[in-house]
N, C-alpha and C positions, 0 to 999 in steps of 0.2 A: 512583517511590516510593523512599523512603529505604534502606537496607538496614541491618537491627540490626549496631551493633559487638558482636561479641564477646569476649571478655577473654580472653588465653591463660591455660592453669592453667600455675601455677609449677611444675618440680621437685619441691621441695617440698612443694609442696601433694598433687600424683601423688604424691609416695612417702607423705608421713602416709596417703593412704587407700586405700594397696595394705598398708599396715602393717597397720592398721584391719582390715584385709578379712582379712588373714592370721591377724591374732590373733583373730578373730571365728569361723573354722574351726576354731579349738585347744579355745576356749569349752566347759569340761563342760556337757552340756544342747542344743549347738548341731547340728546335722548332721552333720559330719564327725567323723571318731575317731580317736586316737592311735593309733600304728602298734603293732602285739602287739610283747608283746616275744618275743625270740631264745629261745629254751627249748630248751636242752643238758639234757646226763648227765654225770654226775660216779661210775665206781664206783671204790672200792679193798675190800681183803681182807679188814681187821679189821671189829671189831664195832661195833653202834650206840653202846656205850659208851665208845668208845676216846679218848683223845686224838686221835688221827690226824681221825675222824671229826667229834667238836667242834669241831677246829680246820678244818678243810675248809668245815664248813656256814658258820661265823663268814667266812671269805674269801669264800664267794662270796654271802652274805649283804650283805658289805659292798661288792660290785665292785656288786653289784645299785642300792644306796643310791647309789654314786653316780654310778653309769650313768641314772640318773633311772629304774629301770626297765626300759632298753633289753635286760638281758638279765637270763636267770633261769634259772641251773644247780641241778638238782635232785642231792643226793649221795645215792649208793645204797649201804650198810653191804656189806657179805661179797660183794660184785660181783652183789647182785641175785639172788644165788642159781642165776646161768646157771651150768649143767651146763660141768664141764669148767674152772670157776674161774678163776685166773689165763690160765694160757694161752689159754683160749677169749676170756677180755675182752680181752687183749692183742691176739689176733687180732681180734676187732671192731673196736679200735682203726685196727690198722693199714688195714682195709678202708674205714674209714668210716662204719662201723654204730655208732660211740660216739664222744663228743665228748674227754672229758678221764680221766684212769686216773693210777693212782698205781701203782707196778710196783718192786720190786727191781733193780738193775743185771745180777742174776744172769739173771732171766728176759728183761729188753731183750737181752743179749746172741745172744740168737736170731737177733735182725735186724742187732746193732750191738755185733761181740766186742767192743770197747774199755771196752764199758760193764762187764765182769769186772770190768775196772780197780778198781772203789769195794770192793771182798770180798775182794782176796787177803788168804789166810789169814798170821796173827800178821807184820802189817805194822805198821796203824795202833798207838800207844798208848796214846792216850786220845782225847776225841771233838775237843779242840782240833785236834788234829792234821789229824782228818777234817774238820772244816768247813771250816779252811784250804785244806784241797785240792779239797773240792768247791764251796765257794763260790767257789773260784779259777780259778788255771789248769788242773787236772786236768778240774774240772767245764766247764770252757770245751772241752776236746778231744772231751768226752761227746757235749757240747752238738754240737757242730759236725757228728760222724760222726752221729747221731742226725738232723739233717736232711738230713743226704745221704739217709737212709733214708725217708724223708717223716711222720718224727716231731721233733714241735715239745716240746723238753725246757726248761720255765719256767727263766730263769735264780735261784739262790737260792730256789730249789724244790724243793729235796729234804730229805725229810720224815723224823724221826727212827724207825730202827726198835731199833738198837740193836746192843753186842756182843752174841754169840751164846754160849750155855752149853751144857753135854752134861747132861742127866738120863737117867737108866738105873734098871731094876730090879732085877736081879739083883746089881752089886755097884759102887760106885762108878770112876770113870775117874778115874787118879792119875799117870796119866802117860801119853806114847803108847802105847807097850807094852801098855796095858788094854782100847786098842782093837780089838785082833785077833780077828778071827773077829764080834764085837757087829754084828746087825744094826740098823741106825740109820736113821729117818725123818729123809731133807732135802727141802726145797722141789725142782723140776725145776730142773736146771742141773747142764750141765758143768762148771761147778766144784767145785760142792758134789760135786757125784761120784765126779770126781778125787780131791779132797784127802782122801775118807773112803777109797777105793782106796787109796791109797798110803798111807794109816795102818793099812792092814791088815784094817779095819771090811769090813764088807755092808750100802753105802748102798741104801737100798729109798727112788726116788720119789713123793711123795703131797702132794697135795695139803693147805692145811693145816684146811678142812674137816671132813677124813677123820681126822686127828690121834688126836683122841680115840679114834673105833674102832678107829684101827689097834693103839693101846697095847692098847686091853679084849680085843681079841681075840688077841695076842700074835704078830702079824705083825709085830712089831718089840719088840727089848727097851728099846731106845735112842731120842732124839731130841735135836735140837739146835734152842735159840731165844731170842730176849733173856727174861729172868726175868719183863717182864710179863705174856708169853707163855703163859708156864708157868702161870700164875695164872688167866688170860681162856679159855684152852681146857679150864681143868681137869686139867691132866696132871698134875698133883702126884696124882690119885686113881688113877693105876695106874705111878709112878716114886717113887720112896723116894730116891734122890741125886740130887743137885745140883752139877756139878764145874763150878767159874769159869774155864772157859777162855781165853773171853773171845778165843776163836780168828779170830773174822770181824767184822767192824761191818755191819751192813746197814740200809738207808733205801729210804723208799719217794720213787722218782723225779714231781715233777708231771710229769706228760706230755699231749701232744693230739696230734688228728691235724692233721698242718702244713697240708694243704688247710682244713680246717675252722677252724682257728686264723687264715689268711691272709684267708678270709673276713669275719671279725670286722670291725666297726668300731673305728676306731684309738683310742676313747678306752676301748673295752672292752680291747682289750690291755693298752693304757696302762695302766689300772686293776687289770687282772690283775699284773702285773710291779710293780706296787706293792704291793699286798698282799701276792703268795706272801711272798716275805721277809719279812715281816713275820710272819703267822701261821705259818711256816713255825719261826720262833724259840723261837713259845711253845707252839708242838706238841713241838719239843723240852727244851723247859725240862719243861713237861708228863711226857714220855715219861720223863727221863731221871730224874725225881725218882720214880714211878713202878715203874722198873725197880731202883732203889737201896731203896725199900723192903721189895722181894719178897725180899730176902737174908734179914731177920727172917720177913717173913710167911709164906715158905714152912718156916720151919722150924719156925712156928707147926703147920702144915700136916702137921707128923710127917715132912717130909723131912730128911735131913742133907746141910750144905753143904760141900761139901770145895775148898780150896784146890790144886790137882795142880800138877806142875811141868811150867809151861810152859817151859824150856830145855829139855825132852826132845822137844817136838814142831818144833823146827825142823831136827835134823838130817838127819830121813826124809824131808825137803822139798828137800833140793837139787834133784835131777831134777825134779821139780813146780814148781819155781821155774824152771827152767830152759824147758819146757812155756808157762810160760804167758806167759813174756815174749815169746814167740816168737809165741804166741795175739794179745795185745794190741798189740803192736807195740814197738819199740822206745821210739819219740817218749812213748809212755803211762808206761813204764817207769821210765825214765827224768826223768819228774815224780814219777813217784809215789816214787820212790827221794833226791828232791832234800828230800820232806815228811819223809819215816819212815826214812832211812839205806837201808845197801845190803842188799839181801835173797836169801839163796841163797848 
């Protein structure tokens, strides 16, 4: 008996209907199911209305779009309201119990001094200045110490908060001199605590939360923060001045945990490191236009704005300057004095 020829199948022919077979598994309606997507946390400290916040949800709205779905970061306003605020979400951070955080350079400095670096006081001039140097090589040095520490700092990822201003109630701040003895609300951080030390103040740390109560109940006369600030917390209802110091710049750093970020799929990085900078811009564009209106509006608000003279507040800084170049290191210094001149 004859035996059937058989025909070999082409290449070809085997890959179109292994192709077939594959795209038949993807088929809505078919058996098989798209893979879930990746579902993170996103907290930072402001409010659901904030710039910061808008512009957060818009980023990873759009990393989502064109990740095809593969992942989906939810952003949580005032850090979800865990006990313990900043520093508690920062430490989740660093453990691994939270995907992505937006932090101050003052409070990273817990884990990574160098990050002081973006805050010393009456350095920067204007915001040009600071973007140069954290978009740059300042913020390349952050970056870098910051992964040693197993935090992943987004390049052109840091997020506008703003210069910092003094409100008080009892009588306005006109020069350093007016700080002695004022006890004054700062965020936690050895700097801020420093710098109000040696200007002669009673820095009292608090969370910014707490802000509000802290004024109503008079646990503090004083506090210091960008002018949007002043407006979102409500503090113009127990502070009558408003002194433009304009003493510190501070921004909220993108941050993740580096094991969690290294986890990623590469086009989800990819996608993230294209948008921070991006919405990163018009969080500041946002912010700073924001912060430039509250000069009028709080004086709507029955506050007065006083202009104080900042030449008086750097001579009491020599030793502090001296302090913290020693804190941050040389190499940090030493940029940051190539952006803003010599300080101290």
């Amino acid at each position: 008996m004859r035996e059937a020829k058989i025909n070999p199948i082409s290449r070809r022919s085997f890959a179109l209907g292994a192709g077939a077979a594959a795209a038949a598994s993807v088929v809505p309606g078919r058996r098989a199911r798209a893979a879930a997507p990746i579902e993170l946390r996103q907290f930072h400290n402001q409010a659901p209305d904030s710039p910061l916040h808008k512009r957060l949800s818009e980023m990873w709205a759009a990393v989502e779009r064109e990740t095809g779905g593969k992942v989906k970061v939810r952003v949580f306003p005032e850090n979800d309201h865990v006990p313990g605020s900043d520093p508690k979400a920062f430490e989740m951070l660093r453990s691994g119990a939270l995907e992505f955080f937006t932090l101050m350079g003052g409070l990273i400095s817990e884990a990574v001094p160098v990050a002081d670096i973006q805050g010393i006081p009456f350095s920067f001039r204007d915001r040009m200045q600071v973007y140069a140097a954290l978009d740059g090589d300042l913020g390349d040095l952050v970056r870098a110490e910051c992964m040693a520490k197993g935090i992943y700092a987004v390049p052109g990822g840091c997020f506008e908060n703003g210069f910092r201003q003094i409100t008080s109630r009892n009588a306005p701040v006109r020069n350093a001199a007016d700080l002695k003895g004022v006890k004054i609300r700062i965020p936690a951080g050895a700097l801020f605590e420093d710098l109000f030390k040696t200007l002669g103040a009673e820095p009292i740390a608090i969370n910014s939360i707490d802000i509000h109560d802290a004024l109503k109940s008079g646990r503090v006369d004083a506090q210091e923060n960008p002018l949007y600030l002043v407006e979102s917390f409500k503090i113009y209802e127990y502070q009558r001045y408003v002194s433009l110091t304009s003493h510190m710049w501070s921004g909220f750093n993108l941050i993740a945990n580096l094991e969690h970020w290294r986890s990623l799929p590469e086009d989800v990085r990819a996608s993230v490191a294209r948008n921070a900078p991006k919405f990163v811009k018009l969080q500041r564009e946002d912010n700073t236009a924001a912060n430039l209106a509250m000069e009028e509006g709080l004086k709507k608000r029955g506050m007065e704005v006083v202009e104080p003279d900042k030449a008086s507040f750097r001579p009491p800084l020599a030793d502090f300057y001296r302090r913290w170049k020693e804190r941050v290191g040389g190499k940090a210094w030493a940029i940051l004095e190539n952006h803003v001149g010599r300080l101290g």
